[in-house]
N, C-alpha and C positions, 0 to 999 in steps of 0.2 A: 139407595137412600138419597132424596132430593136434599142440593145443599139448599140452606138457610137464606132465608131475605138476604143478600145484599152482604152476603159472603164473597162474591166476586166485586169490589168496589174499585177494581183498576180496569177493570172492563170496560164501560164506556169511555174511560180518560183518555183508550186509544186512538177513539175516532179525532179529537180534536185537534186542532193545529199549534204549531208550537207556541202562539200568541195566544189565542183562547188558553191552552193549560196556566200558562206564568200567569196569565188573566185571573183565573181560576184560584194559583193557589194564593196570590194576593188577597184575594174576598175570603177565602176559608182562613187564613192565618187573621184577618181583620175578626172576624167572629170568632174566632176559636180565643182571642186574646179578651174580646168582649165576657165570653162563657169565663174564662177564665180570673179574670176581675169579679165576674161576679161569684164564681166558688168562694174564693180569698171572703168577700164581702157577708157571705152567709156562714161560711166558717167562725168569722169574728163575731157574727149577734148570738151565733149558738158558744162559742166561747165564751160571751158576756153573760148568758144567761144560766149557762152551768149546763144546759139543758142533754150535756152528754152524761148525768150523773141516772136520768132515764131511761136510759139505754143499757145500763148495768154496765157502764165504764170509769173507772175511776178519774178520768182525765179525759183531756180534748184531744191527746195524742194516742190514746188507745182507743177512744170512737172515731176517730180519723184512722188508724189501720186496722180496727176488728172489725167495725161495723163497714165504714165506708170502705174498704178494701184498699186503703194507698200504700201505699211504700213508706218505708220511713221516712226516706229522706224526700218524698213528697208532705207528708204528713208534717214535718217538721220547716219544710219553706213556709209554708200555707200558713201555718200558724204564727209564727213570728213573722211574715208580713201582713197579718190581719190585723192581729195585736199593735204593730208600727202602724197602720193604717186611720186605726181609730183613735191614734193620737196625733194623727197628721196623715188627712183624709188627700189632700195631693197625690200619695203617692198611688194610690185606689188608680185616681185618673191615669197617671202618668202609666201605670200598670194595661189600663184597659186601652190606651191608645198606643203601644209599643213603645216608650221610650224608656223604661227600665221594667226591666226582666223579675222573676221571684230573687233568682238567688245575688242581682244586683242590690233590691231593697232589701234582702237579709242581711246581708255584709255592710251595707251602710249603716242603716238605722240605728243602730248602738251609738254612732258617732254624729247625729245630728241634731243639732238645737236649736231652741228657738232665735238662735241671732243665726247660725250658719243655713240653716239647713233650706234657704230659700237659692243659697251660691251654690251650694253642694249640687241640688238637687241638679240645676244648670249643667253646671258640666257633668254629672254624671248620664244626663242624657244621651241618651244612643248609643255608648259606650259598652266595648263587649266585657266580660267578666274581668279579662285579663287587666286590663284598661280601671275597673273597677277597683281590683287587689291593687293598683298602683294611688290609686284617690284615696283609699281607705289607709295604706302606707304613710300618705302624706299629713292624712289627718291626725294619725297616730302613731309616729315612728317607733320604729322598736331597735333595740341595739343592736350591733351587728351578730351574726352567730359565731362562735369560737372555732376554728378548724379544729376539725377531732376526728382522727383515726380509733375505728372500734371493730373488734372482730365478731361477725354475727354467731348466733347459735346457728350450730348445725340442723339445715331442714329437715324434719320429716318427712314420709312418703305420705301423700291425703289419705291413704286407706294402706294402714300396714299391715301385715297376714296376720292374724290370731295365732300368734306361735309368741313363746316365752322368750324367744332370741331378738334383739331389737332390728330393727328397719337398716339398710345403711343407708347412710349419710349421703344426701345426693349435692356433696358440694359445698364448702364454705366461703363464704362473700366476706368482703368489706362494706363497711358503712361510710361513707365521706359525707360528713354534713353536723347539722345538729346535734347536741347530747340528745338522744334517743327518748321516747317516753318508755312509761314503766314494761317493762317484758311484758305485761300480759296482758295488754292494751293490743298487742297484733300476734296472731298466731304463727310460732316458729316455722309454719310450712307453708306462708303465705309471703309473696317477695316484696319485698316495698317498691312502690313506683316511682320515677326518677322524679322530683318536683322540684319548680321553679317558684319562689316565693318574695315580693316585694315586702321588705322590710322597711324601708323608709327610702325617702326622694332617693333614685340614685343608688341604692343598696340591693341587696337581693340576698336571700339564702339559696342555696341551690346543695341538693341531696336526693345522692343516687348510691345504688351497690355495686362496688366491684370485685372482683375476681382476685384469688391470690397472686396471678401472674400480673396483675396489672397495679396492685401494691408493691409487689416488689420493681417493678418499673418505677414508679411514684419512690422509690428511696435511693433509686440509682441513678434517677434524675434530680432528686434533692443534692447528693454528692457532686455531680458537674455541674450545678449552679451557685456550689456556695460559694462565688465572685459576686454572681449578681442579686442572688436573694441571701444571705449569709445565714437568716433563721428557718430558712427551710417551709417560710410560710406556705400554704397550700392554695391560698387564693391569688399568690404574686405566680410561683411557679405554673399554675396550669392556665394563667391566664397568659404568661409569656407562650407557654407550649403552645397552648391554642391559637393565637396572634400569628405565630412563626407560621406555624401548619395552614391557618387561612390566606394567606399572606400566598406560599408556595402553590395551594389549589386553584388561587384567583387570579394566580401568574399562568399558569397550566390550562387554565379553563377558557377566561376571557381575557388574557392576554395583560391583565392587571399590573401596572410598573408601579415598584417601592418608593420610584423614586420620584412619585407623584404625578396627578390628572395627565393625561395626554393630550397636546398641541392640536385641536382640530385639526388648525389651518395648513396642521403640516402631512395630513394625510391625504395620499393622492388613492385615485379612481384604480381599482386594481382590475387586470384586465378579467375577461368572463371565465371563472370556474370555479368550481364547489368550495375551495380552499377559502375562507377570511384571512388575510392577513392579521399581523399578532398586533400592527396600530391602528388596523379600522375594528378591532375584536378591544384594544383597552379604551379608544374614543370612542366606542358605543356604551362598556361597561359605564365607563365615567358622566357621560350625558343622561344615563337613565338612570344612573344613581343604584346600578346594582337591583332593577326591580322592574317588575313585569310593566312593558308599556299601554296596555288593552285597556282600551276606555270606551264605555258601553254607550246606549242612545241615552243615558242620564248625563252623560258627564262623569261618571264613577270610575276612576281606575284601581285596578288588580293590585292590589297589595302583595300578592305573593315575591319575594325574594330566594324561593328554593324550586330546584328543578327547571334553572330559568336556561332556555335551548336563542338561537339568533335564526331570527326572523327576514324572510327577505319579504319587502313589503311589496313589490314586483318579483314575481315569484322569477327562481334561477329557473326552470324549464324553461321559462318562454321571455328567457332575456335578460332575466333581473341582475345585476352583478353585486358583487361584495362590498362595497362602497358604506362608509358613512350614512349618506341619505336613506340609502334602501338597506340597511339593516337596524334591526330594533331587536333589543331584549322579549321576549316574553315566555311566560309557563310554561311548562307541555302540555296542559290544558287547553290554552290561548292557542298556539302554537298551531294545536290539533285541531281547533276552530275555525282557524286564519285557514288551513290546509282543505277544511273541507269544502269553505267560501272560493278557494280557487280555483279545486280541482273533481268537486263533486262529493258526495258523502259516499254515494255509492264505489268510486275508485278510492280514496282513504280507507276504506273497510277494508277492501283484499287487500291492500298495502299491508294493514294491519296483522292480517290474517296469513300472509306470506314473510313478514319483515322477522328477524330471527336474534339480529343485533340491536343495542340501546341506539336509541336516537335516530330509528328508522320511521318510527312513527308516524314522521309530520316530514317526512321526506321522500316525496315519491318522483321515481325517475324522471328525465327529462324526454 
């Protein structure tokens, strides 16, 4: 059976060069945001006009996923940004020229008025989601969450056997976070996800599930702190634990001192071999501020702060030493990028392909 038109659509992608594709998907993301502004736009005149009542749907949300086949929670962006749109058509544009996303102008528009919502919009420009729940925080603070210890129901199996004898129990978890919503809002076999939530400038809710072993840790750490938290709060305790724990990994890792920035001036030229010394490893962390230093033909640097490996900017094969100037922070990404700029993409490969240990990757023999 002959496949279909244009079932293979990465097919030709592969002839082109890597400048043509990023070329590429620039123009296709430009239009696809275009098509996309205008869906939003004809969703709201057929919202306005009722005319999903035609189609033998009771609502704009059930001819949005019976008839047009969306998703819910497609169906439900679309809609409350069309509706925000026709009452403040800016955001139509701002939509169809990339500078705020669906589910930015969902989350906003509850909170914008006619005196704000010219500031808002400003900065919410180009801002990712996460960035977004932090504006919407600020516009609307919410109190802080109460720490609450609660023991979840026991899971069930997704498909238990038809026999009259119950399922066992694969497990009970702790809940750390918010008073919970009502039991039947999330199915007992389904696990919640860890979520990080701004609540207001500066605050955060943060809820995840843990394990009995790791409650009873949690109260036998509450006992050796009650010097320095005496109420056993849960937001002073694990934020001390965590502090400590970071603190020790960033000593361990890049060479990080407690006792504050490291003396450039006092670090000297180490002679040629693989090893960084632990003062040109904490005046590198210090100078790059703990974050990848890769900065593209825009002027854009890498955000990334995790997985961050030290970089010789003169590669050590062929001379480069551990020093200050020739070492930089960056990703394993960057890292792997800088590697194959040096030393060929085709030798990185087998590297790759032979290396067995972490952090061999972007390290190949001299």
């Amino acid at each position: 059976m002959a496949d279909p038109p244009h079932s293979n659509l990465a097919g030709p992608l592969r002839a082109l060069s890597d400048d043509e594709l990023l070329g590429r998907l620039s123009d296709v993301l430009r239009q696809a945001r275009r098509v996309e502004a205008e869906v939003v736009a004809h969703v709201g005149e057929v919202d306005a006009r009722r005319l999903y009542a035609r189609e033998a749907t009771p609502s704009m949300f059930a001819y949005c996923t019976d008839v047009l086949q969306m998703s819910e929670h497609e169906a439900y962006l679309r809609i409350t940004v069309a509706r925000a749109a026709r009452e403040r058509p800016v955001l139509l544009i701002m939509l169809r020229e990339g500078r705020l996303h669906l589910s930015a102008i969902a989350k906003l528009s509850p909170h914008l008025t006619d005196d704000n919502h010219l500031s808002v919009l400003a900065r919410a420009s180009g801002r990712s989601k996460r960035e977004i729940q932090e504006l919407v925080a600020e516009l609307e603070p919410r109190p802080d969450a109460p720490p609450t210890v609660r023991k979840l129901p026991e899971r069930r199996a997704a498909n238990p056997p038809p026999t009259t004898v119950a399922a066992p129990a694969q497990g009970n978890g702790i809940e750390l976070g918010q008073p919970p919503a009502p039991a039947a809002s999330v199915p007992e076999c389904v696990a919640r996800p860890a979520t990080v939530e701004p609540l207001s400038p500066a605050r955060y809710r943060v809820q995840f599930t843990a394990s009995v072993a790791f409650r009873e840790k949690i109260e036998r750490l509450q006992e050796l702190m009650r010097a320095s938290v005496p109420d056993g709060d849960l937001a002073r305790l694990l934020e001390q634990a965590v502090t400590e724990k970071l603190a020790r990994l960033e000593a361990k890792r890049f060479g990080a001192s407690r006792s504050g920035p490291a003396r450039h001036s006092r670090v000297e030229a180490p002679p040629l071999q693989r090893y960084i010394p632990a003062a040109v490893r904490r005046a590198v962390y210090d100078r790059d501020r703990g974050r990848c230093r890769f900065v593209d033909d825009e002027g854009r640097r890498c955000r990334s702060r995790t997985r961050l490996e030290f970089h010789h900017v003169h590669p050590f094969a062929r001379g480069g030493r551990g020093s200050l100037e020739n070492i930089r922070l960056m990703c394993r990404a960057h890292n792997s990028l800088a590697a194959e700029r040096d030393y060929g993409a085709g030798h990185m490969a087998r590297v790759r392909r032979t290396a067995s240990g972490e952090g061999l990757v972007s390290r190949p023999p001299p």
